[in-house]
PDB file as gemmi writes it, atoms N, CA and C in Angstrom:
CRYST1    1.000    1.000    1.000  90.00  90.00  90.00 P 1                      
ATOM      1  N   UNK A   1     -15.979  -8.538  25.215  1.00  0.00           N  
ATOM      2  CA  UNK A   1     -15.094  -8.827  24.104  1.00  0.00           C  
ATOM      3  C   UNK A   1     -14.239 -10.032  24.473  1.00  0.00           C  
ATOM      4  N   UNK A   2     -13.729 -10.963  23.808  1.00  0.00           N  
ATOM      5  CA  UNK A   2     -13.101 -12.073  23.697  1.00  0.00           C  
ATOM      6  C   UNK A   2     -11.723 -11.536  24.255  1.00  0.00           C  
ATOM      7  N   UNK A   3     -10.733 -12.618  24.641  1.00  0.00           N  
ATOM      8  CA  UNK A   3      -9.604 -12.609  24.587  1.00  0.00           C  
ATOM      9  C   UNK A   3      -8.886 -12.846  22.959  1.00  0.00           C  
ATOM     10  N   UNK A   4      -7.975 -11.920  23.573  1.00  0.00           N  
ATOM     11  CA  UNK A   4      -6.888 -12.034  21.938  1.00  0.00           C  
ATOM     12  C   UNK A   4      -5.869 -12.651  22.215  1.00  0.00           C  
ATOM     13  N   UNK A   5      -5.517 -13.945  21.686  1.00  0.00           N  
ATOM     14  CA  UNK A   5      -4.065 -14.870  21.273  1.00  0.00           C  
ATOM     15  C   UNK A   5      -3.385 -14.445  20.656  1.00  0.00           C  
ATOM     16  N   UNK A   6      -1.932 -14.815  21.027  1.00  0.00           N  
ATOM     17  CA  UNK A   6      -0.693 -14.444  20.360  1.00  0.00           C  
ATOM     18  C   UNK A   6      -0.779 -15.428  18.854  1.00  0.00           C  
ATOM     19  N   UNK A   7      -0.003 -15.415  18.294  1.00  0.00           N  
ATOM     20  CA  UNK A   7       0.300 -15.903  17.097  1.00  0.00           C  
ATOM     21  C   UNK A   7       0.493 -17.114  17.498  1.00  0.00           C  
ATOM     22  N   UNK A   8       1.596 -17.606  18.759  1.00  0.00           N  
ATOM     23  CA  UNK A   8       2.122 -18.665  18.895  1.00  0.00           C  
ATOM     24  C   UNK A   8       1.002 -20.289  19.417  1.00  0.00           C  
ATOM     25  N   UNK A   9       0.448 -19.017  19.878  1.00  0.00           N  
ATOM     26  CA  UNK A   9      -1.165 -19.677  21.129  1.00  0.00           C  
ATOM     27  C   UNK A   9      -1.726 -20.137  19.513  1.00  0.00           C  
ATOM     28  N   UNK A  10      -1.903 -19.167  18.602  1.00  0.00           N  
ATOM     29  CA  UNK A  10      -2.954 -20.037  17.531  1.00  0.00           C  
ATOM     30  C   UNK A  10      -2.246 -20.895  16.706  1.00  0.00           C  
ATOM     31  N   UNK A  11      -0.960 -20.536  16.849  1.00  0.00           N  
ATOM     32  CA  UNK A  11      -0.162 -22.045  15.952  1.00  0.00           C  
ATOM     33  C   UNK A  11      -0.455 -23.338  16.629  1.00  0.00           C  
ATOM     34  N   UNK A  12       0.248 -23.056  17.930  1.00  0.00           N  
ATOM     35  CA  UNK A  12       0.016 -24.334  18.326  1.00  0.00           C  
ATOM     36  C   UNK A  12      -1.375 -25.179  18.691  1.00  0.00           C  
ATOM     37  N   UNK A  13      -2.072 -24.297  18.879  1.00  0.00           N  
ATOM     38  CA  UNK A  13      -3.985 -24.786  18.886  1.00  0.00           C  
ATOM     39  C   UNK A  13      -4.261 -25.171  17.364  1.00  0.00           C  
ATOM     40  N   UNK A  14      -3.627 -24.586  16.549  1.00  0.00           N  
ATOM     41  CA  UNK A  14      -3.801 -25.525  14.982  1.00  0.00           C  
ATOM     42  C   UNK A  14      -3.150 -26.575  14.899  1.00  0.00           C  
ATOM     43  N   UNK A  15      -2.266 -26.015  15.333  1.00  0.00           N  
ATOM     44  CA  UNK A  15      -0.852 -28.009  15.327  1.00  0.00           C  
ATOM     45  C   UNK A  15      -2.268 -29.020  15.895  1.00  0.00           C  
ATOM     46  N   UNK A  16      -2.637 -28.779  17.499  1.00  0.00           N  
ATOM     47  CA  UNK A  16      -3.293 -29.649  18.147  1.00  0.00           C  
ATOM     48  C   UNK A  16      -4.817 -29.929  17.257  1.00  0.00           C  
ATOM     49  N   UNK A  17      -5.386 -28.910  16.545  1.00  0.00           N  
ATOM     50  CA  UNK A  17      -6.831 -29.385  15.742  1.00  0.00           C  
ATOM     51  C   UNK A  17      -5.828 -30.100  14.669  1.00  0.00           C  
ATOM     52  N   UNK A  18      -4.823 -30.108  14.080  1.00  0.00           N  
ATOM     53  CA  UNK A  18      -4.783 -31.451  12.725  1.00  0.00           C  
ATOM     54  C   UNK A  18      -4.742 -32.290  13.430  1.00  0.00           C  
ATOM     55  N   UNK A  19      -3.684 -32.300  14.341  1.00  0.00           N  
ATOM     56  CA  UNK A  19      -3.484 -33.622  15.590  1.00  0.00           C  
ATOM     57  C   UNK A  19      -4.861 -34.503  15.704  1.00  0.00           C  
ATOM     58  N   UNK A  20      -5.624 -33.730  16.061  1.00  0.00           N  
ATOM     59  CA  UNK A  20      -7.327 -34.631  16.341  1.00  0.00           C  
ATOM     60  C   UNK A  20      -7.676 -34.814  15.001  1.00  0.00           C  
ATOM     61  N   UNK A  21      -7.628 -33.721  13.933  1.00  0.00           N  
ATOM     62  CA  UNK A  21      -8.240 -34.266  12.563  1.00  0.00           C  
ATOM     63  C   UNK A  21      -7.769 -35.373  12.510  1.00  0.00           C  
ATOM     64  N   UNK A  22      -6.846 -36.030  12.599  1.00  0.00           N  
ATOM     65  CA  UNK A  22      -5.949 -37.226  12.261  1.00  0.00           C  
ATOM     66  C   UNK A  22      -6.942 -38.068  12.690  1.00  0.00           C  
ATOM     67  N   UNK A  23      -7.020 -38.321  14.084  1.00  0.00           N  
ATOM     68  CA  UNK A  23      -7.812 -38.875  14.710  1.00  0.00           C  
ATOM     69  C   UNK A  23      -9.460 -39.189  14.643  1.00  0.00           C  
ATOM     70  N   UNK A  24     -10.118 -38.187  15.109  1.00  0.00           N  
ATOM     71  CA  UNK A  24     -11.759 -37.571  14.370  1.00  0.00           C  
ATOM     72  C   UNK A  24     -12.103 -37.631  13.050  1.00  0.00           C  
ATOM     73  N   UNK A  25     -10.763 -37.048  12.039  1.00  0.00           N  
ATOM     74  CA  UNK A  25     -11.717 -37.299  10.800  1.00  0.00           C  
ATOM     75  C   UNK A  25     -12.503 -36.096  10.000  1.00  0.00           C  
ATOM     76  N   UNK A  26     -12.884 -34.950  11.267  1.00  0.00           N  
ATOM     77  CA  UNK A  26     -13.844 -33.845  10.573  1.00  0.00           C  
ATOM     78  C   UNK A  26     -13.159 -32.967  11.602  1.00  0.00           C  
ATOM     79  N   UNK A  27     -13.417 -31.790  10.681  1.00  0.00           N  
ATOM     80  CA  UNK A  27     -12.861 -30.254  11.254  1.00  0.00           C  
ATOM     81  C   UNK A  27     -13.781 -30.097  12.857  1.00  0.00           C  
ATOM     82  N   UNK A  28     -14.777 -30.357  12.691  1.00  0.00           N  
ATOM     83  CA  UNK A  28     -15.880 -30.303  13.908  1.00  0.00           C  
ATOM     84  C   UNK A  28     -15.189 -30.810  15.014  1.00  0.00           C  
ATOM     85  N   UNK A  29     -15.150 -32.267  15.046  1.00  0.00           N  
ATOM     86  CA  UNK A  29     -14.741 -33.260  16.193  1.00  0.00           C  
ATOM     87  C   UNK A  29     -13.535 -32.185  16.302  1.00  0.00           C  
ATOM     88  N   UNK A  30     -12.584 -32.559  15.654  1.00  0.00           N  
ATOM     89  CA  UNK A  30     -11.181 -31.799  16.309  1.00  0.00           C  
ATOM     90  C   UNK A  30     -10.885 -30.496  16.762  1.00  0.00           C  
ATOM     91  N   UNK A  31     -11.697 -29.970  15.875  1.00  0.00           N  
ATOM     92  CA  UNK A  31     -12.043 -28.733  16.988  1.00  0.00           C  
ATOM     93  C   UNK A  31     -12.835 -28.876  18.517  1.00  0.00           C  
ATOM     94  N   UNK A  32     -13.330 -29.201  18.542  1.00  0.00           N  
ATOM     95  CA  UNK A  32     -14.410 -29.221  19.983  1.00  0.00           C  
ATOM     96  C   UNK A  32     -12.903 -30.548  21.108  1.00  0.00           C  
ATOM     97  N   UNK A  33     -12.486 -31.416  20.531  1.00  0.00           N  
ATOM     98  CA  UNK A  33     -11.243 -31.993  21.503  1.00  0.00           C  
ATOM     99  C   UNK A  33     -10.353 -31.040  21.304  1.00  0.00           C  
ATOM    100  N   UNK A  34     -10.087 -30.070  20.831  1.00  0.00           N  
ATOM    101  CA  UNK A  34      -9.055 -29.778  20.698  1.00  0.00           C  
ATOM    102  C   UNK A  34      -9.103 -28.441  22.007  1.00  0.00           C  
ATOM    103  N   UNK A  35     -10.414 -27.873  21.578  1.00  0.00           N  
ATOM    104  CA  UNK A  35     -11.250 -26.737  22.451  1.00  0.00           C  
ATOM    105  C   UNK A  35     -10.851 -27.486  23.471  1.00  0.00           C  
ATOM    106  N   UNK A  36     -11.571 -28.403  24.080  1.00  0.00           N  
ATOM    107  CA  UNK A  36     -12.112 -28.867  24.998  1.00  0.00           C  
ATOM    108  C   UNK A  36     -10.569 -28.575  26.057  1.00  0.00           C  
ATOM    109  N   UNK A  37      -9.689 -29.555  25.437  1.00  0.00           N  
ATOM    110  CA  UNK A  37      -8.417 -29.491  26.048  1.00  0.00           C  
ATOM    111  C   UNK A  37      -7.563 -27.963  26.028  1.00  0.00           C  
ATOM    112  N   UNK A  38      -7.809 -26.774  25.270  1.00  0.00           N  
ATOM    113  CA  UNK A  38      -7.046 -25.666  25.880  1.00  0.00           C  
ATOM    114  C   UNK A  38      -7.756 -24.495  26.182  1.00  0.00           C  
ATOM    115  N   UNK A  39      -9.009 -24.821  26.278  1.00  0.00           N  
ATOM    116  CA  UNK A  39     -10.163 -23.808  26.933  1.00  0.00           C  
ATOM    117  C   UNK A  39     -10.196 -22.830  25.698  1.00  0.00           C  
ATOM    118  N   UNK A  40     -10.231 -23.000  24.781  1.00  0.00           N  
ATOM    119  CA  UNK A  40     -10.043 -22.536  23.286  1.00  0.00           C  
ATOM    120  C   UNK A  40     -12.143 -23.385  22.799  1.00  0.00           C  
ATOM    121  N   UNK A  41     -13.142 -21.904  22.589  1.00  0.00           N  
ATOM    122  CA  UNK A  41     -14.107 -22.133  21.850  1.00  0.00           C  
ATOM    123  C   UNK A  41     -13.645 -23.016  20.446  1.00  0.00           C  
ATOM    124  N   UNK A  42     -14.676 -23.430  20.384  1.00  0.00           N  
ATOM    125  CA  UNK A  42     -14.481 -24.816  19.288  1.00  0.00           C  
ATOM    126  C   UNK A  42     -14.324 -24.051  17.961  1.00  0.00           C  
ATOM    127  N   UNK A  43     -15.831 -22.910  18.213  1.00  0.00           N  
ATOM    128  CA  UNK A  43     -16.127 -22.132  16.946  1.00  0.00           C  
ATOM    129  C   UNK A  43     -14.826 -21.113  16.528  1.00  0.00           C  
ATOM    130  N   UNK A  44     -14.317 -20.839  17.572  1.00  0.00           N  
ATOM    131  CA  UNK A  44     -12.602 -20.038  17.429  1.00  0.00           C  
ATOM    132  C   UNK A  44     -11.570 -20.838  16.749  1.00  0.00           C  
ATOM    133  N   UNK A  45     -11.474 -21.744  16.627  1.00  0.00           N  
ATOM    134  CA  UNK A  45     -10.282 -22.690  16.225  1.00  0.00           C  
ATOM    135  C   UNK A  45     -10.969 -23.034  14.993  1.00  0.00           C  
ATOM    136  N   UNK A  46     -12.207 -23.475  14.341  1.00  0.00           N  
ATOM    137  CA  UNK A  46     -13.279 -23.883  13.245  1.00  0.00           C  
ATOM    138  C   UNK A  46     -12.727 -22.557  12.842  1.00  0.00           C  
ATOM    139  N   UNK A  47     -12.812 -21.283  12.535  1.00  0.00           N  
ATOM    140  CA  UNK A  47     -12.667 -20.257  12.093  1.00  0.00           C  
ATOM    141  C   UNK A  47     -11.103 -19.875  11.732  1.00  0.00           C  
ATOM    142  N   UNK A  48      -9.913 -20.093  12.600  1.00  0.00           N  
ATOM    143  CA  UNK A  48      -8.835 -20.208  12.518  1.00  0.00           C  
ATOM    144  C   UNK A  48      -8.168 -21.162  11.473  1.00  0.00           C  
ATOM    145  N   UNK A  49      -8.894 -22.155  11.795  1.00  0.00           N  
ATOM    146  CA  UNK A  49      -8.230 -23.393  10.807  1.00  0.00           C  
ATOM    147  C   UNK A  49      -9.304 -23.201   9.337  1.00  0.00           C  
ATOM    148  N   UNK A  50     -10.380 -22.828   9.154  1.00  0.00           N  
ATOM    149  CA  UNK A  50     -10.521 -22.388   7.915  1.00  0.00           C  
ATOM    150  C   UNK A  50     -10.118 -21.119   7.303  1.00  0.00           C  
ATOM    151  N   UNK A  51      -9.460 -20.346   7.911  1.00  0.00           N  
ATOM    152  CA  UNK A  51      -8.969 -19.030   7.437  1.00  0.00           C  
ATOM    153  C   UNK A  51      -7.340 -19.749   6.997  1.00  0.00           C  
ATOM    154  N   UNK A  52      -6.790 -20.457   7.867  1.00  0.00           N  
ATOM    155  CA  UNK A  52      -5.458 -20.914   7.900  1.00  0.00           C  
ATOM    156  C   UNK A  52      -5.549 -21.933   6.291  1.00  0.00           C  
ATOM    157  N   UNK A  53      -6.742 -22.536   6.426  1.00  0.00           N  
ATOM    158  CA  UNK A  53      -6.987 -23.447   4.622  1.00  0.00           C  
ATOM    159  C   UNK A  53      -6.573 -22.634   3.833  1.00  0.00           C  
ATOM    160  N   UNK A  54      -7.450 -21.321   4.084  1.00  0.00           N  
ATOM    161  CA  UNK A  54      -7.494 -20.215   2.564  1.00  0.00           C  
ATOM    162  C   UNK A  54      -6.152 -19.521   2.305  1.00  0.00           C  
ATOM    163  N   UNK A  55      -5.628 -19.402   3.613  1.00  0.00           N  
ATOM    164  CA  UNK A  55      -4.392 -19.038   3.510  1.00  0.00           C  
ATOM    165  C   UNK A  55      -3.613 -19.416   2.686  1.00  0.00           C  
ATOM    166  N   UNK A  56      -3.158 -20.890   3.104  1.00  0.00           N  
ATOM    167  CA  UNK A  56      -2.430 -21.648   2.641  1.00  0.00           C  
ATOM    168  C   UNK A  56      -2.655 -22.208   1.035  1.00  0.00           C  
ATOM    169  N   UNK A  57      -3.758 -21.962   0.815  1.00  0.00           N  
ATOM    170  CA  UNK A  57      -4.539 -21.912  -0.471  1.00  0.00           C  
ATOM    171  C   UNK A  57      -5.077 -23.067  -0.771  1.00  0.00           C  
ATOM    172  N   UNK A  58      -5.605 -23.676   0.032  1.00  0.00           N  
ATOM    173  CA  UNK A  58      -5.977 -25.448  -0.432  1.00  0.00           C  
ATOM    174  C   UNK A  58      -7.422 -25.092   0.000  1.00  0.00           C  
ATOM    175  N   UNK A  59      -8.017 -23.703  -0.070  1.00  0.00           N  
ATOM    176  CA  UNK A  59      -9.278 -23.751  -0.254  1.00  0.00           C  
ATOM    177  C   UNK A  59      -9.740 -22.398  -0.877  1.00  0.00           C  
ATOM    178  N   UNK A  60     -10.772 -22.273  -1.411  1.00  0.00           N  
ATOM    179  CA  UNK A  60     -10.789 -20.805  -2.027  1.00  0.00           C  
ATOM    180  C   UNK A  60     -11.770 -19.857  -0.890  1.00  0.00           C  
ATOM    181  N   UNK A  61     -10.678 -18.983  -1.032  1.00  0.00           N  
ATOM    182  CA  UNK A  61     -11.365 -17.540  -0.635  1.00  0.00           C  
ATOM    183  C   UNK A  61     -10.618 -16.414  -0.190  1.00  0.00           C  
ATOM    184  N   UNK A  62     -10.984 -15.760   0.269  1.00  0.00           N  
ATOM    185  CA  UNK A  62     -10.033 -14.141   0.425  1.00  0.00           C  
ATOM    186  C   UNK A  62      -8.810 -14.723   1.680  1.00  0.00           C  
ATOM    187  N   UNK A  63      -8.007 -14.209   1.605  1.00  0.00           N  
ATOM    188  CA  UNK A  63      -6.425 -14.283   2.390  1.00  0.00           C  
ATOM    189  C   UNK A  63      -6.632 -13.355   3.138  1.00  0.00           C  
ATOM    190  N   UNK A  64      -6.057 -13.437   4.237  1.00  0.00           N  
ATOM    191  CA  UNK A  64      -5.793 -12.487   5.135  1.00  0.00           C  
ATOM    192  C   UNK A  64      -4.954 -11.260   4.794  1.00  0.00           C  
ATOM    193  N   UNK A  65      -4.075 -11.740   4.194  1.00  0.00           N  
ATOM    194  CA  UNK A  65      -3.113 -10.570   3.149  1.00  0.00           C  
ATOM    195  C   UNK A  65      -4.450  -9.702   1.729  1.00  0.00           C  
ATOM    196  N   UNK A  66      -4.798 -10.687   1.752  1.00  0.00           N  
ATOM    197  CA  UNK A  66      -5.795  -9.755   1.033  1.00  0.00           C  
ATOM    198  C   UNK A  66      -7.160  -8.890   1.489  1.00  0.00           C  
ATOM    199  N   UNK A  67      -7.680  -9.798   2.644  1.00  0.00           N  
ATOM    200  CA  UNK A  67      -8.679  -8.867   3.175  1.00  0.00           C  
ATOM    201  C   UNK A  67      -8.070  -7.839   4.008  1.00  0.00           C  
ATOM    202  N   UNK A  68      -6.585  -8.167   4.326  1.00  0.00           N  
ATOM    203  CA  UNK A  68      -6.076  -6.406   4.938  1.00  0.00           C  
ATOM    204  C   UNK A  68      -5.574  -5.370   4.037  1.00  0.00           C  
ATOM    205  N   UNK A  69      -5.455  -5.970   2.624  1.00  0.00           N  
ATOM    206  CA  UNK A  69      -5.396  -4.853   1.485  1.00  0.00           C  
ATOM    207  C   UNK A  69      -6.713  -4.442   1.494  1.00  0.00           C  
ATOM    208  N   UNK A  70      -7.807  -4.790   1.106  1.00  0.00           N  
ATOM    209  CA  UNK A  70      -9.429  -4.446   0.695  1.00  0.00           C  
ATOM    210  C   UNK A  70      -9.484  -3.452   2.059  1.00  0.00           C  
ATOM    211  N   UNK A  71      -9.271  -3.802   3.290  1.00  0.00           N  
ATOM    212  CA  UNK A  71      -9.634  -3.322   4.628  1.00  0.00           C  
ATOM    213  C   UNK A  71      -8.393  -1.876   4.353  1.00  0.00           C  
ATOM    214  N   UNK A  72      -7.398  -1.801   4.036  1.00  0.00           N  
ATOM    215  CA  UNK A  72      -6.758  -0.666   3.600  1.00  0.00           C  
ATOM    216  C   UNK A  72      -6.684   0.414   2.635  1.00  0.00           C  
ATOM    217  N   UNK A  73      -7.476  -0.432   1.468  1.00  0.00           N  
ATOM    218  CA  UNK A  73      -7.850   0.591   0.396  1.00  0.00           C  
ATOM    219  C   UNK A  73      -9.607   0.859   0.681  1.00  0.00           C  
ATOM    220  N   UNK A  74     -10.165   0.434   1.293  1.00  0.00           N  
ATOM    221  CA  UNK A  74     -11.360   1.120   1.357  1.00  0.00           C  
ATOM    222  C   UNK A  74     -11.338   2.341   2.083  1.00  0.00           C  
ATOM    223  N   UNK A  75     -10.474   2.082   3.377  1.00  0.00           N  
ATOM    224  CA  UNK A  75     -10.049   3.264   3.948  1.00  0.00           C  
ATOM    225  C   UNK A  75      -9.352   4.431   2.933  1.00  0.00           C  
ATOM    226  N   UNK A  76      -8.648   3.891   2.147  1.00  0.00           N  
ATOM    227  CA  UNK A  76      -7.606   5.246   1.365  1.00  0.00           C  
ATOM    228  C   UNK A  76      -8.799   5.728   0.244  1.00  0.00           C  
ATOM    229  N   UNK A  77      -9.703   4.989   0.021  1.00  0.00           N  
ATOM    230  CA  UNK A  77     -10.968   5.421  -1.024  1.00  0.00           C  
ATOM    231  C   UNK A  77     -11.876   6.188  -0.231  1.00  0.00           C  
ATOM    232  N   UNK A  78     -12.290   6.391   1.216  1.00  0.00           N  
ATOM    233  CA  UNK A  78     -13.087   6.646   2.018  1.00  0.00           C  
ATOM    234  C   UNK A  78     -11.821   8.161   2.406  1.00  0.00           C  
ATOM    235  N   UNK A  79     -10.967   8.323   2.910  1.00  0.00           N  
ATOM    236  CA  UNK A  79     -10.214   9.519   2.882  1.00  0.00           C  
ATOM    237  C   UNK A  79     -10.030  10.588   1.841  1.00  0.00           C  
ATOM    238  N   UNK A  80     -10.010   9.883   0.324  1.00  0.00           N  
ATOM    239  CA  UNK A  80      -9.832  10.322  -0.678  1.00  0.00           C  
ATOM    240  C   UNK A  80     -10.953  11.001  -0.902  1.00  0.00           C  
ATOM    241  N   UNK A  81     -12.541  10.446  -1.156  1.00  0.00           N  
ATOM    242  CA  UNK A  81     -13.474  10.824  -0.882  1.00  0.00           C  
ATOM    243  C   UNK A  81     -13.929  12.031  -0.559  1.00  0.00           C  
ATOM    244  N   UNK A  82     -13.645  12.095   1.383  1.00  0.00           N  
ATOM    245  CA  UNK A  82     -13.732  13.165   1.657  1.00  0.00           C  
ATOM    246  C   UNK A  82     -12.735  14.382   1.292  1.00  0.00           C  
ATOM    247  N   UNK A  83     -11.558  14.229   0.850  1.00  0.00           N  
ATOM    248  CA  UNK A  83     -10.867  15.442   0.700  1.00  0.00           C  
ATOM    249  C   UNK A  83     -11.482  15.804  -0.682  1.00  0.00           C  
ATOM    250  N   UNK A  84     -12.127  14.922  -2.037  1.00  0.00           N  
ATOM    251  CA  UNK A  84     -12.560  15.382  -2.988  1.00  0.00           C  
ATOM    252  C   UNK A  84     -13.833  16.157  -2.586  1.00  0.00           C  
ATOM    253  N   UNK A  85     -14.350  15.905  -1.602  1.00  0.00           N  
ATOM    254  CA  UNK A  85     -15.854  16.876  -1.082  1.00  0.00           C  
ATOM    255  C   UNK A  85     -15.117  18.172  -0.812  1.00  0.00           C  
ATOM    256  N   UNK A  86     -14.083  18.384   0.549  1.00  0.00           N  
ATOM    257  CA  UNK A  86     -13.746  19.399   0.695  1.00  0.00           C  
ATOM    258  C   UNK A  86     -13.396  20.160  -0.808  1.00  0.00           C  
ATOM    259  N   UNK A  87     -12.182  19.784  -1.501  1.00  0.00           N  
ATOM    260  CA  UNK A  87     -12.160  20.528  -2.640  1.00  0.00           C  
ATOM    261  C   UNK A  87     -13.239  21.011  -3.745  1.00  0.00           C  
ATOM    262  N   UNK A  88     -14.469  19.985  -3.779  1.00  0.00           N  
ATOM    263  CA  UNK A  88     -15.546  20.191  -4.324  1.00  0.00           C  
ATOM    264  C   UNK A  88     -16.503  22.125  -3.529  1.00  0.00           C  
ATOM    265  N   UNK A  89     -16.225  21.602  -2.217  1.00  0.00           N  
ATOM    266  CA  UNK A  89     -16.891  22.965  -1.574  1.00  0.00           C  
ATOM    267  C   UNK A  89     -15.777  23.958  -1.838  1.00  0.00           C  
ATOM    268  N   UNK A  90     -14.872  23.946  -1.733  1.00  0.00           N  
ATOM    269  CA  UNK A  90     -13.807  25.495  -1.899  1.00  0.00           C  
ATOM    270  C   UNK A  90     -14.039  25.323  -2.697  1.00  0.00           C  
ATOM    271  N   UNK A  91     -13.868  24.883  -4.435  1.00  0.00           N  
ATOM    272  CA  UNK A  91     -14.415  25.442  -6.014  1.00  0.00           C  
ATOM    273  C   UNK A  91     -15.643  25.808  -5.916  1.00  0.00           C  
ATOM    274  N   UNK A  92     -16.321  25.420  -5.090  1.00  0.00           N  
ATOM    275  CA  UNK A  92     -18.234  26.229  -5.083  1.00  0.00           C  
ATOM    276  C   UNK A  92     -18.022  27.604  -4.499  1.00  0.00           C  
ATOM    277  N   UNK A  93     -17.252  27.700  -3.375  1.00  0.00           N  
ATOM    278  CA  UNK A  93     -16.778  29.069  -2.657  1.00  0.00           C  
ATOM    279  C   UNK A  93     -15.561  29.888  -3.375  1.00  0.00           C  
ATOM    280  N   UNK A  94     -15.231  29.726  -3.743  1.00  0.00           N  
ATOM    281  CA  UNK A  94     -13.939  30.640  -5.082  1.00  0.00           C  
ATOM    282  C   UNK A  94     -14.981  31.119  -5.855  1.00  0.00           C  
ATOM    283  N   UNK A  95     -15.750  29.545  -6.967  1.00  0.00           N  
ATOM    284  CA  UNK A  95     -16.683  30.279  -7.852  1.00  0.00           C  
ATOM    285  C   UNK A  95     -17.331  31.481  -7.214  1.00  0.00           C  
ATOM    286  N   UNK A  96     -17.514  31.722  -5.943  1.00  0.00           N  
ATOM    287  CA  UNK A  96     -19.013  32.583  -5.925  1.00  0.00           C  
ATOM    288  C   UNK A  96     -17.786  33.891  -5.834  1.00  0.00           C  
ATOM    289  N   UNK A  97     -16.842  33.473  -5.091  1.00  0.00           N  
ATOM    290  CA  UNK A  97     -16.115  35.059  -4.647  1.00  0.00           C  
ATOM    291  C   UNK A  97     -15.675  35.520  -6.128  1.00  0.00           C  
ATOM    292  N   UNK A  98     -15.261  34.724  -6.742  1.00  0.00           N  
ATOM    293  CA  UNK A  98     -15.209  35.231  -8.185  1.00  0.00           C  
ATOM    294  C   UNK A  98     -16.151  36.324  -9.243  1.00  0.00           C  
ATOM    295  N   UNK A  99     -16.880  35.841  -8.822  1.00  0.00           N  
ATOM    296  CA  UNK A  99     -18.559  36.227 -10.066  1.00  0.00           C  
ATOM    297  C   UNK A  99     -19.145  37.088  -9.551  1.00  0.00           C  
ATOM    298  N   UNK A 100     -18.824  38.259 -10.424  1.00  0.00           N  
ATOM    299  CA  UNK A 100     -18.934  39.790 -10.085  1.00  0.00           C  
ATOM    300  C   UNK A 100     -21.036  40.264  -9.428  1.00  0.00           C  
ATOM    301  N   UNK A 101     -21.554  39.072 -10.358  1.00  0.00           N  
ATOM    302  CA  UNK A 101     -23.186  39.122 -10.148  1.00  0.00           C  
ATOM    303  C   UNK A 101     -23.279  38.770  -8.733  1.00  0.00           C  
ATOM    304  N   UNK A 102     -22.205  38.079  -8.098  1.00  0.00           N  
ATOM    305  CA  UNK A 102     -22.763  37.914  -6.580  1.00  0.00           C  
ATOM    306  C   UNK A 102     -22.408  38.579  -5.396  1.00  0.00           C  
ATOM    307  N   UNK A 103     -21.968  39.686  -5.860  1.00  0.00           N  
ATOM    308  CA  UNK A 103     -21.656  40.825  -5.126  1.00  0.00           C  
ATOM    309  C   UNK A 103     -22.474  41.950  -5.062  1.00  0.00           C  
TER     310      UNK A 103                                                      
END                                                                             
């Protein structure tokens, strides 16, 4: 498994990829100088700084604020779920203790 960066580690590794965009021109180049210089994968910072676009909204696609809502309600739909199964089986088990024919 990878190492995990603080918040501050990926700010400033984004400060340093616009820094080179300036320079380079393309998300690519400045990522890979930018890598190069803080031992930071190229493809890690390429991924950072396009999540950081969408963020910021100057590109389209899901937010981080939003893929941790989707990532939170699938879970509360996936819990919900199962407690509607459980209640589904106790009304199958009441029905039967109920109904005099199944005795």
């Amino acid at each position: 498994m990878g190492r995990h960066y603080t918040a501050e580690e990926k700010s400033r590794a984004l400060r340093l990829v616009r820094e080179e965009l300036q320079e380079y021109g393309s998300v690519t180049k400045a990522c890979s100088a930018a890598g190069s210089r803080l031992g930071i994968s190229a493809d890690t910072l390429r991924g950072w700084y396009r999540r950081e676009e969408v963020d910021q909204g100057h590109k389209d696609g899901v937010t981080t604020v939003e893929r941790e809502e989707i990532r939170a309600l699938k879970a509360k739909v996936r819990r919900l779920e199962e407690d509607n199964e459980v209640l589904r089986r106790a009304a199958v088990f009441f029905a039967g203790e109920l109904d005099p024919r199944g005795r």
